[in-house]
KEPADO-78632 format. One record per residue (C-alpha): residue number from 1; x, y, z; residue in three letters. Coordinates in nm, 2 decimals. Layout:
// KEPADO-78632
[kevex NUM,[X,Y,Z],"ALA"]
...
// end
This chain:
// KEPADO-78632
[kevex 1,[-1.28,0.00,0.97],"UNK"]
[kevex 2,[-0.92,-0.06,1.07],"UNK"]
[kevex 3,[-0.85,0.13,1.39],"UNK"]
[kevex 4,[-0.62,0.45,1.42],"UNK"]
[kevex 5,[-0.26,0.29,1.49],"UNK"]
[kevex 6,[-0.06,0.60,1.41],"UNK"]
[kevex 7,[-0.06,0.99,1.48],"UNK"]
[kevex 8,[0.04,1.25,1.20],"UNK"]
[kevex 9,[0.19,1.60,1.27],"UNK"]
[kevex 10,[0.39,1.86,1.08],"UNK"]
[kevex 11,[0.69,1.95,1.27],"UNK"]
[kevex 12,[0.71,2.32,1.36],"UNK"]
[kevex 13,[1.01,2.42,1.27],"UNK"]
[kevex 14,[1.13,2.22,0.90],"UNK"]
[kevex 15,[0.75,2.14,0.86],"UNK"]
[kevex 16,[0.85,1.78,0.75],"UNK"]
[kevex 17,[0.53,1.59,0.78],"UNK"]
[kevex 18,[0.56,1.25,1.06],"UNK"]
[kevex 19,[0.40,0.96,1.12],"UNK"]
[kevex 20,[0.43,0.80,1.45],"UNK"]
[kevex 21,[0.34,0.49,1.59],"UNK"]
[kevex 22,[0.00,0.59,1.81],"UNK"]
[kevex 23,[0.13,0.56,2.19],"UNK"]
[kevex 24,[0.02,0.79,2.47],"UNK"]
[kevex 25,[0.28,0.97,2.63],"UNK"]
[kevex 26,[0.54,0.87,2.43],"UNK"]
[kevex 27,[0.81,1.13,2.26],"UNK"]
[kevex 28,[0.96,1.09,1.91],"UNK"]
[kevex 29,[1.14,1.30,1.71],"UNK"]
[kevex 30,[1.06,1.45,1.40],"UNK"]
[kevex 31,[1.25,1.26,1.10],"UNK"]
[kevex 32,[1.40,1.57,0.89],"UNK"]
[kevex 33,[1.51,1.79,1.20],"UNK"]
[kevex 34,[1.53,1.57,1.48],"UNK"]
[kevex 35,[1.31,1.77,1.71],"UNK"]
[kevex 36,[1.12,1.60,1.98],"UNK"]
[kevex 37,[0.75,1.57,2.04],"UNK"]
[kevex 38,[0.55,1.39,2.23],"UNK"]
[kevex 39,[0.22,1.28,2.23],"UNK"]
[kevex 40,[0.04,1.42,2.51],"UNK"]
[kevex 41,[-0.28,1.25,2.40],"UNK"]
[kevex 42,[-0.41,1.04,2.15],"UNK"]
[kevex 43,[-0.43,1.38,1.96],"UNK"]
[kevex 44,[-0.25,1.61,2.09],"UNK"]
[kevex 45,[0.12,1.66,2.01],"UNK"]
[kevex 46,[0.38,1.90,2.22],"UNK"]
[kevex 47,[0.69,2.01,2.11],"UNK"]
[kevex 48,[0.95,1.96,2.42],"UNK"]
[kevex 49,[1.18,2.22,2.30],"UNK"]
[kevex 50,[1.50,1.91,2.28],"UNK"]
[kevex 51,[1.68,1.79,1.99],"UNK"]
[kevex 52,[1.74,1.38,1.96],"UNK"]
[kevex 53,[2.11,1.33,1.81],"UNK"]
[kevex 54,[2.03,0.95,1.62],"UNK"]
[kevex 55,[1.69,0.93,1.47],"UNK"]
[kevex 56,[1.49,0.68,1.23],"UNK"]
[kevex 57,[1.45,0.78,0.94],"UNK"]
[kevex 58,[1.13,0.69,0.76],"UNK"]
[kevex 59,[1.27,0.69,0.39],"UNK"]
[kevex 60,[1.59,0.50,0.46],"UNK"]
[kevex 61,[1.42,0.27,0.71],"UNK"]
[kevex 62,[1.72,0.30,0.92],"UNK"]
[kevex 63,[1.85,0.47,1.19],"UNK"]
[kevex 64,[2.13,0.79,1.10],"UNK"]
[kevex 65,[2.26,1.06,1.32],"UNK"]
[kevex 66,[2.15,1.42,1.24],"UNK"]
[kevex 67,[2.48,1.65,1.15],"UNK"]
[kevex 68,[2.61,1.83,1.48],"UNK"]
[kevex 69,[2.44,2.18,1.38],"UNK"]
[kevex 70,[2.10,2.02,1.43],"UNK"]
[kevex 71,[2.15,1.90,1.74],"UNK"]
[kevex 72,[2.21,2.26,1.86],"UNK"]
[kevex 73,[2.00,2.31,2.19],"UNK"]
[kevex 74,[1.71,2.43,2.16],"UNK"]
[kevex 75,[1.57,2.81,2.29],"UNK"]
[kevex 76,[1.58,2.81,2.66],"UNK"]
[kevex 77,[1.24,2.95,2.68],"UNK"]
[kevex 78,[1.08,2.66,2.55],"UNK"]
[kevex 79,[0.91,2.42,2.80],"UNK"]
[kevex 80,[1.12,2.11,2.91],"UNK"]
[kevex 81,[1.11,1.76,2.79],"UNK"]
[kevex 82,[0.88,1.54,3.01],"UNK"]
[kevex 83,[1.12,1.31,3.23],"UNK"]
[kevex 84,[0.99,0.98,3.31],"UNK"]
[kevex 85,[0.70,0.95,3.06],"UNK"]
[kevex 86,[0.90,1.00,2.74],"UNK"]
[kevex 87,[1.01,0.68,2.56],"UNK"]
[kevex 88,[1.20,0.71,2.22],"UNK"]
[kevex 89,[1.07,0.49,1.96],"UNK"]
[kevex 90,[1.20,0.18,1.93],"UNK"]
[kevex 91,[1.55,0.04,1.70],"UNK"]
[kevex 92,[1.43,-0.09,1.41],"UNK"]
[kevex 93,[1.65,-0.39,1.23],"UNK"]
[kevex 94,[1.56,-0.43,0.87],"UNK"]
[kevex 95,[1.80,-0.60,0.64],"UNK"]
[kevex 96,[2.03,-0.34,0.39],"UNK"]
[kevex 97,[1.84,-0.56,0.04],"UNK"]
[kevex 98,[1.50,-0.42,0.19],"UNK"]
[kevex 99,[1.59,-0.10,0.12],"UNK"]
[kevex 100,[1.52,-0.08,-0.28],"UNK"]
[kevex 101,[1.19,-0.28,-0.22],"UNK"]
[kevex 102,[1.09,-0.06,0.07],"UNK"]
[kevex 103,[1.18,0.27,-0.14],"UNK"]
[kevex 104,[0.92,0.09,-0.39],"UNK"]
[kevex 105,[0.67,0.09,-0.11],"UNK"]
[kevex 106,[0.74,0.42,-0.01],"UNK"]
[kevex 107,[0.67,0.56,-0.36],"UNK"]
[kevex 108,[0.32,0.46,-0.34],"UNK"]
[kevex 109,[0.06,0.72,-0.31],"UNK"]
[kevex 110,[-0.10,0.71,-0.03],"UNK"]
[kevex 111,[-0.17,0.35,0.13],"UNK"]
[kevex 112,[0.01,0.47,0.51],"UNK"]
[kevex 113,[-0.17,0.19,0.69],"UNK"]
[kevex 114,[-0.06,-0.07,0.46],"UNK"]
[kevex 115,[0.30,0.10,0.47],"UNK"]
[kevex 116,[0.31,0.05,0.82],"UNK"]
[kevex 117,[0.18,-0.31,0.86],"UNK"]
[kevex 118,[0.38,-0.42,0.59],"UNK"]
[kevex 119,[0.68,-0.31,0.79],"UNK"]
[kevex 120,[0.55,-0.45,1.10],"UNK"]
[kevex 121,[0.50,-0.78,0.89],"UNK"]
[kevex 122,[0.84,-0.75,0.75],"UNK"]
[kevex 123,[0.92,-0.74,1.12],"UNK"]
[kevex 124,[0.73,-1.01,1.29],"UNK"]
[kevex 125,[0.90,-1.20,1.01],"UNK"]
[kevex 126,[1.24,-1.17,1.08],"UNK"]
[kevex 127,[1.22,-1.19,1.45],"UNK"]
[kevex 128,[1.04,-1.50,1.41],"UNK"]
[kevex 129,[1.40,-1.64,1.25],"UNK"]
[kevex 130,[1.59,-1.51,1.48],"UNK"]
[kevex 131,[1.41,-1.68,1.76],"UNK"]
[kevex 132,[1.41,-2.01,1.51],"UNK"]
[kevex 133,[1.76,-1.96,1.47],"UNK"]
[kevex 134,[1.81,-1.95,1.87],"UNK"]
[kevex 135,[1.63,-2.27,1.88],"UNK"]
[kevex 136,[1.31,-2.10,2.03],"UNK"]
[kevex 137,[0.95,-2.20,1.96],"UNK"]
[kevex 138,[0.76,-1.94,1.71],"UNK"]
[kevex 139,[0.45,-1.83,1.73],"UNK"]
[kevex 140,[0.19,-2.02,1.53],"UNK"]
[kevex 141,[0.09,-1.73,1.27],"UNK"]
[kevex 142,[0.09,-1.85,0.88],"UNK"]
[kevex 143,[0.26,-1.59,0.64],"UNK"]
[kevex 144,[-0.10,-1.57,0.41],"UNK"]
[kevex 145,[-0.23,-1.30,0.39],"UNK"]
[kevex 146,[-0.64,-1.15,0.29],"UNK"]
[kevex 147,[-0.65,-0.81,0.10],"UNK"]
[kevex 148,[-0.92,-0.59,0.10],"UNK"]
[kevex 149,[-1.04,-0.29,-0.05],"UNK"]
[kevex 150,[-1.16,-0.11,-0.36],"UNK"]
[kevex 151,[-1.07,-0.16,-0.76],"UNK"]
[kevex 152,[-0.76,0.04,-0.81],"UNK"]
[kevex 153,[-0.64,0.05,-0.44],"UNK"]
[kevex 154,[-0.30,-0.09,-0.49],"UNK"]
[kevex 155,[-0.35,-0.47,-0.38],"UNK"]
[kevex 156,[-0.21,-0.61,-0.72],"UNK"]
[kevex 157,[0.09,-0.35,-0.68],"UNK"]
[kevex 158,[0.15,-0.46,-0.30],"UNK"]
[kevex 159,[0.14,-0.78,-0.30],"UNK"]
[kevex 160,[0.37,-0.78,-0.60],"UNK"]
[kevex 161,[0.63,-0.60,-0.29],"UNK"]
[kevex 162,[0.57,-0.85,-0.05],"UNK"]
[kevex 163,[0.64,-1.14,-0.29],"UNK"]
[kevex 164,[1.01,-0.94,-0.31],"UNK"]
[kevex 165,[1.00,-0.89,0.07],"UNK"]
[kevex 166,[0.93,-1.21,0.11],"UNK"]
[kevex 167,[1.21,-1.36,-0.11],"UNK"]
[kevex 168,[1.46,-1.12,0.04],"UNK"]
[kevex 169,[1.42,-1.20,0.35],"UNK"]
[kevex 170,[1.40,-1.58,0.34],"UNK"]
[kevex 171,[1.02,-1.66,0.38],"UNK"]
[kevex 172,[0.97,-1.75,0.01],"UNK"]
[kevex 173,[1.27,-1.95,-0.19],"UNK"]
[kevex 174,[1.15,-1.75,-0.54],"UNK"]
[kevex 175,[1.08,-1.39,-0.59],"UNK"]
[kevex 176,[0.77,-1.53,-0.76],"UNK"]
[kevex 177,[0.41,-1.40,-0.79],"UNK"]
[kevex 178,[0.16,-1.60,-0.98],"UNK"]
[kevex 179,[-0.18,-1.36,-1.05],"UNK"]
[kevex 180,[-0.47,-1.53,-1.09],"UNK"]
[kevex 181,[-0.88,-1.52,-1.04],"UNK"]
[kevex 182,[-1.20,-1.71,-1.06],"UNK"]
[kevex 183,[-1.13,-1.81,-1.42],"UNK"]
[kevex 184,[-0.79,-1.93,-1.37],"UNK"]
[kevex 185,[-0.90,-2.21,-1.13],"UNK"]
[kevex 186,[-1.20,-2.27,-1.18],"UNK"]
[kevex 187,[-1.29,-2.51,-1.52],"UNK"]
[kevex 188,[-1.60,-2.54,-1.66],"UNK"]
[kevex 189,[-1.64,-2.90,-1.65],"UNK"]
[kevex 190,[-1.66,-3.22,-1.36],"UNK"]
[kevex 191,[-1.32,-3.31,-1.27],"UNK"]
[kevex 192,[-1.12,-3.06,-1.43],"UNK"]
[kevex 193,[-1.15,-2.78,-1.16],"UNK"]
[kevex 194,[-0.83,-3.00,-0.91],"UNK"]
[kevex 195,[-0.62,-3.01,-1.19],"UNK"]
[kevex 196,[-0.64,-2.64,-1.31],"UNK"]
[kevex 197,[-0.65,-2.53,-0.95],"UNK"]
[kevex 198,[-0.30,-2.73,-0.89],"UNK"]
[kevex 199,[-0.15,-2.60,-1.18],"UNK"]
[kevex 200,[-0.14,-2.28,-1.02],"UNK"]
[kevex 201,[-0.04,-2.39,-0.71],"UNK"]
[kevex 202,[0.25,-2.56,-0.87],"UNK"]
[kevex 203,[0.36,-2.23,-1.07],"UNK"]
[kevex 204,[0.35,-2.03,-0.75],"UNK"]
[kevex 205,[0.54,-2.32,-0.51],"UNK"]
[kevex 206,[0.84,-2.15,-0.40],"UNK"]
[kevex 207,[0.68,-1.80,-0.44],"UNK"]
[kevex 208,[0.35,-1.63,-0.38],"UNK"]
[kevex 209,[0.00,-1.74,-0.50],"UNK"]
[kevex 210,[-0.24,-1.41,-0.54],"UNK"]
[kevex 211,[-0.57,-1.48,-0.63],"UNK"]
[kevex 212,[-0.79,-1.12,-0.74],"UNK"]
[kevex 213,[-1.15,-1.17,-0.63],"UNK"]
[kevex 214,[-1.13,-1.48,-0.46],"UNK"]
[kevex 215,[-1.49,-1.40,-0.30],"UNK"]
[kevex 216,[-1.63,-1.49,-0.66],"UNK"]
[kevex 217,[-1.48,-1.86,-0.58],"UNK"]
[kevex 218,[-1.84,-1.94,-0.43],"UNK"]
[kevex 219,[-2.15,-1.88,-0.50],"UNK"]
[kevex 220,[-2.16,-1.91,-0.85],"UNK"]
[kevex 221,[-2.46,-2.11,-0.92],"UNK"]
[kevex 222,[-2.22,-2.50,-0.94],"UNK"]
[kevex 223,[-2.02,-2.62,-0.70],"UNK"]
[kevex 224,[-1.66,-2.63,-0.89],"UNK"]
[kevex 225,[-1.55,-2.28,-0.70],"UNK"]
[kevex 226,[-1.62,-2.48,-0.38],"UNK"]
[kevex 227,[-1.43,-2.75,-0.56],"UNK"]
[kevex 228,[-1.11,-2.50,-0.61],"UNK"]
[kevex 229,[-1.11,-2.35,-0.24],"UNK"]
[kevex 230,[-1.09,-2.76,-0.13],"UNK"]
[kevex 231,[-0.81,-2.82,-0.37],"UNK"]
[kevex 232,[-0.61,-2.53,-0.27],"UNK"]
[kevex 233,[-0.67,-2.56,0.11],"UNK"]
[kevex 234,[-0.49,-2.90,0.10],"UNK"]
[kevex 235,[-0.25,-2.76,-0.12],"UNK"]
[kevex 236,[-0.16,-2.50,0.11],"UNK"]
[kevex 237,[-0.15,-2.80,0.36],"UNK"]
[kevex 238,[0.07,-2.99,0.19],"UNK"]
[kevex 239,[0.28,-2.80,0.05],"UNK"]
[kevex 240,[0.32,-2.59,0.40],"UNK"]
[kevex 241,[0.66,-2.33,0.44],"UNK"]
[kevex 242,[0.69,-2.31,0.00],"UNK"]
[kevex 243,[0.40,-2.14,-0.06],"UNK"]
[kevex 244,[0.23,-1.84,0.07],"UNK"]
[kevex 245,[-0.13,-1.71,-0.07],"UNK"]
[kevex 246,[-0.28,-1.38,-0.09],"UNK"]
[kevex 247,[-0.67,-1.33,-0.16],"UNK"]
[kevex 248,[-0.82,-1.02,-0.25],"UNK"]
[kevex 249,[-1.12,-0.83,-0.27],"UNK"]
[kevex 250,[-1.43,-0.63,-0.17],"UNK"]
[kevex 251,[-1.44,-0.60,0.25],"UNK"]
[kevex 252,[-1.78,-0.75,0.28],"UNK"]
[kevex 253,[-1.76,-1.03,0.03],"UNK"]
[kevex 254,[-1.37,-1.12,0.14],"UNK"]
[kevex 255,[-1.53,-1.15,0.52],"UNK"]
[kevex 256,[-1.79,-1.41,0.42],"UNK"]
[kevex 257,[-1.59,-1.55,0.17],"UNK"]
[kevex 258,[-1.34,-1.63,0.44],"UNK"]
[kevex 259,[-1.60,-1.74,0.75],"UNK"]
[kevex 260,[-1.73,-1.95,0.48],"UNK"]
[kevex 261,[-1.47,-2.25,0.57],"UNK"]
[kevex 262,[-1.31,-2.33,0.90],"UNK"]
[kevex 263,[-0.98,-2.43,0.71],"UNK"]
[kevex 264,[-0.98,-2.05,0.57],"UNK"]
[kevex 265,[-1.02,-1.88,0.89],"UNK"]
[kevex 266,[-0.78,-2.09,1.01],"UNK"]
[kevex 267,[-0.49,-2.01,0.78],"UNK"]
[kevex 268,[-0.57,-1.66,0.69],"UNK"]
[kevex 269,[-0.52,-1.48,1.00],"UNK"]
[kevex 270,[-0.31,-1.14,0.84],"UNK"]
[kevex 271,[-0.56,-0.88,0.73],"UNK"]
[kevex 272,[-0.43,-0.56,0.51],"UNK"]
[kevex 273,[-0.74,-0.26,0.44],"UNK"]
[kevex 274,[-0.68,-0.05,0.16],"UNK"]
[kevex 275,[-0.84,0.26,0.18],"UNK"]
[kevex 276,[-1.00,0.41,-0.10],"UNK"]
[kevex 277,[-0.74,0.74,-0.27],"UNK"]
[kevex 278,[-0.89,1.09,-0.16],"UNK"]
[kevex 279,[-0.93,1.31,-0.45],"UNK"]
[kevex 280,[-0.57,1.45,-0.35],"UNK"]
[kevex 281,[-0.41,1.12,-0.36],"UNK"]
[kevex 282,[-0.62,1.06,-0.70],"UNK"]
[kevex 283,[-0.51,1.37,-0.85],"UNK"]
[kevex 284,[-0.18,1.29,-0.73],"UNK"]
[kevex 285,[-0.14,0.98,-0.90],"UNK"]
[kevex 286,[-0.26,1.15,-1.21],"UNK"]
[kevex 287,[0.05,1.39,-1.19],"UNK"]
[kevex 288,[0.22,1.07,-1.17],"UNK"]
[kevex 289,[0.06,0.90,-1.43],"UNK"]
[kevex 290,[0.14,1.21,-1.65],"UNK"]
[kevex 291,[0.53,1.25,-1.55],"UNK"]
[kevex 292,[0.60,0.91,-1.61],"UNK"]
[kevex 293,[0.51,0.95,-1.97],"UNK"]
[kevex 294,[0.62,1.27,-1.98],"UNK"]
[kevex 295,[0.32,1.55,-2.04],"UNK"]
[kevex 296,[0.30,1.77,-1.81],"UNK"]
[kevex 297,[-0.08,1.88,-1.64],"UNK"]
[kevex 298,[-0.11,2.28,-1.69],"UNK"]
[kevex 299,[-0.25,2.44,-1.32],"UNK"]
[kevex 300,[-0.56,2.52,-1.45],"UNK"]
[kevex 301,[-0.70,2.16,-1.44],"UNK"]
[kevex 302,[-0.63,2.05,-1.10],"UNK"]
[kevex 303,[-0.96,2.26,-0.99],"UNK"]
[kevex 304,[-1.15,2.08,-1.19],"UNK"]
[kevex 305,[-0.99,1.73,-1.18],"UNK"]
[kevex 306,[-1.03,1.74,-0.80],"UNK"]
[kevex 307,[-1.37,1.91,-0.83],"UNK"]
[kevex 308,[-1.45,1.58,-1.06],"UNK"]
[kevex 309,[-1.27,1.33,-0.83],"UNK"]
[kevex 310,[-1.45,1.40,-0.51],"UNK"]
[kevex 311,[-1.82,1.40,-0.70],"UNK"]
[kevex 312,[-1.74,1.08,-0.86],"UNK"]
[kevex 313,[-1.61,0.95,-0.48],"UNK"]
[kevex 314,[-1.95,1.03,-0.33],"UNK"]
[kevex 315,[-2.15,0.90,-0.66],"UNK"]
[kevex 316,[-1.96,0.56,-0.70],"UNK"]
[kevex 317,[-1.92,0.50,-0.30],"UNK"]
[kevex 318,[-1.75,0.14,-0.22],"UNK"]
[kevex 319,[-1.77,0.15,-0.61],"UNK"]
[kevex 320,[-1.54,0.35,-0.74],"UNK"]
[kevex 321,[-1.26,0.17,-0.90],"UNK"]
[kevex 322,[-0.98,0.41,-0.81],"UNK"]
[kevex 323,[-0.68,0.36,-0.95],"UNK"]
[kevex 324,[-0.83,0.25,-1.26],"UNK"]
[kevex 325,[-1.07,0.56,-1.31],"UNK"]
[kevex 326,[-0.73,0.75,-1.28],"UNK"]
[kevex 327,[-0.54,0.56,-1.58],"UNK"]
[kevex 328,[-0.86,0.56,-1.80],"UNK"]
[kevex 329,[-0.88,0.94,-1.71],"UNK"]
[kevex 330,[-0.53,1.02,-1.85],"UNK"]
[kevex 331,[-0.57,0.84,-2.16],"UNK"]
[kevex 332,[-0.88,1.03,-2.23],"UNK"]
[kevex 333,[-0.74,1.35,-2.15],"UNK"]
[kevex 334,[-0.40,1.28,-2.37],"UNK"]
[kevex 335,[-0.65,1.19,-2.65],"UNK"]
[kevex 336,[-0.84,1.48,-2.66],"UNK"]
[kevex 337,[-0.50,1.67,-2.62],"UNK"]
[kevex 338,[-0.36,1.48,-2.96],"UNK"]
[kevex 339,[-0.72,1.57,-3.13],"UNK"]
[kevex 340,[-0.66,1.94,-3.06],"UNK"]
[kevex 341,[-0.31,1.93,-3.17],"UNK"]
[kevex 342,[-0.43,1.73,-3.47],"UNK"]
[kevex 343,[-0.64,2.07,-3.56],"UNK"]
[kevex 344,[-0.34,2.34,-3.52],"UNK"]
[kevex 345,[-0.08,2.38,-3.82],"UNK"]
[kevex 346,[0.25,2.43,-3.85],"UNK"]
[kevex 347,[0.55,2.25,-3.66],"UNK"]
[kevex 348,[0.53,2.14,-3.28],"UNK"]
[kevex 349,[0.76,2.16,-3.03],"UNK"]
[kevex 350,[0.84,1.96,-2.71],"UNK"]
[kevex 351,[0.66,2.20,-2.47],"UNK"]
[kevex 352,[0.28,2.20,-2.72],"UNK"]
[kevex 353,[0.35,1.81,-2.74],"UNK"]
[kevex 354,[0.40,1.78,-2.35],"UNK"]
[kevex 355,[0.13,2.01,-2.21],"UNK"]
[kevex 356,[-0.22,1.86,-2.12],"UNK"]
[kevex 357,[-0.44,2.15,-2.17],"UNK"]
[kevex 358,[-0.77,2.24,-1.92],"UNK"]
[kevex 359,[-0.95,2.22,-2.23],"UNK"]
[kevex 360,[-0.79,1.85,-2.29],"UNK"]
[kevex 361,[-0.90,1.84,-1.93],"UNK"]
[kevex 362,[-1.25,1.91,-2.02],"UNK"]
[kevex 363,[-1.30,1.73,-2.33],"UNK"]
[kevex 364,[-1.22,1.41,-2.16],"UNK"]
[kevex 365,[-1.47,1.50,-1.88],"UNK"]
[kevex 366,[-1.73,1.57,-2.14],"UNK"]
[kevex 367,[-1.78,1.93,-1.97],"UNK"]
[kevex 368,[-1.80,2.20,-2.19],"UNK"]
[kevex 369,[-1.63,2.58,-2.08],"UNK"]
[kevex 370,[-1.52,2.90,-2.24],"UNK"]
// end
């Protein structure tokens, strides 16, 4: 498991909910009022009873000033700040053509960690120019990166935002993603597995090479996934600063899949873990799912859709596909919402067309209610 690198709290007095960067000690303010905290433990938050004037904001990614009646002092019975201990957070410099990818980010449910060490990525990245650009030696890190997680986590989706990233901020010369697996390198034949395996590496060149399940690369009963790993570790060799590749997959299969060959350790050094979606986050992306194609979920299913999700979580464990239970979820439900339509007479309007029922909601789950 990836370690706790942040703490969350729900400031007091706007309840806007934060995420800070885990440091002992250190105060922060909260990024919709501007109050301050500080992190008296690893788990323990105190609210000093000050106001910070500039702040970061965490959905512009920039730094603002808060108007001048928020900065009002605080009530002089509160405690006072901490003096030498406190530490504000540090500037963060992120270039003004992030900020559309990095709202994109942002709109993903769920996934903080990921958030955050995309960010810190984005980060290393651009420091690392600027100490290029100041003739300085860099640090000898290569920009690929190993995915994993769950189905239906969000890898496919992310890495489509770092290939953006990427571009935008002059790692990568395209804003290209090339998706591929097992079956697009791998050929069934002697001598054919090099070729297919470079023509992939030769559509991604300039841009990003993700391949979904690389773990299935080996151990397939013939040697030509071995065959495709060589071919695309030399690639990635020789064709070193125009192309970056992402591999994804299950935790325990991506680990031996990359300790299976010295030259993968060596280059894939950047690990992101997706978590898999709580039955919030999964019912949440089902409200989603449902907006975007405009129906609307009635509040009597979300006890039972979140009743569902967390005994399907437990049943399916490492499993459960996530994402993808969602989506095949919401097309069973709007199916059994156009078979009960299909039953009524008479005209419909916008609001019977749009509402998904809690007996849709049950029909899809195959559960049977008054």
């Amino acid at each position: 498991m990836t370690a706790k690198t942040t703490v969350e709290h729900v400031c007091e007095h706007c309840h806007h909910f934060n995420v800070w960067p885990l440091s002992k000690k250190a105060t922060f303010p909260c990024a919709s009022c501007g109050r301050l905290y500080c992190q008296s433990t690893h788990a323990h938050v105190i609210d000093t009873g000050q106001m910070q004037e500039k702040f970061y904001n965490a959905s512009t990614r920039a730094w603002e000033r808060f108007p001048k009646q928020r900065s009002a002092a605080a009530p002089t019975a509160l405690a006072p700040a901490p003096k030498a201990e406190a530490t504000p957070p540090p500037q963060v410099n992120l270039p003004e053509n992030l900020a559309p990818v990095l709202a994109q980010l942002e709109a993903q449910i769920g996934l903080r960690n990921v958030k955050q060490q995309v960010i810190e990525l984005t980060q290393f990245c651009l420091i690392q120019q600027a100490r290029a650009r100041m003739g300085l030696t860099n640090a000898s890190i290569s920009n690929h990166l190993v995915f994993t997680g769950g189905p239906g986590t969000g890898k496919t989706t992310v890495a489509r935002i770092i290939g953006e990233i990427y571009h935008r901020i002059g790692v990568t010369r395209l804003p290209r993603i090339v998706e591929t697996d097992r079956a697009g390198l791998v050929a069934p034949y002697v001598g054919q597995t090099a070729i297919k395996t470079l023509e992939r590496v030769t559509e991604a060149l300039g841009g990003i090479l993700f391949i979904d399940e690389a773990y299935s690369l080996l151990g397939q009963g013939n040697d030509y996934g071995k065959e495709a790993v060589d071919t695309l570790l030399k690639a990635m060799e020789d064709k070193r600063g125009d192309l970056c590749v992402i591999v994804a997959g299950y935790p325990d299969e991506m680990s031996r899949f990359i300790k299976s060959n010295p030259g993968l350790e060596s280059r894939f050094n950047n690990h992101l873990h997706f978590d898999n979606y709580s039955a919030k986050e999964l019912y949440d992306i089902l409200k989603k799912l449902a907006a975007d194609s405009q129906y609307k979920l009635e509040e009597g299913t979300t006890a039972l859709l979140l009743s569902h999700f967390n005994e399907e979580i437990i049943k399916q464990g490492v499993r459960f596909s996530n994402g993808r239970f969602v989506r095949n979820l919401f097309e069973k439900m709007i199916k059994s919402q156009a078979i009960r339509l299909g039953r009524r007479t008479g005209d419909l309007d916008t609001s019977s067309l749009s509402a998904v029922t809690l007996e849709d909601a049950r029909s899809a789950l195959n559960k049977n209610g008054p």
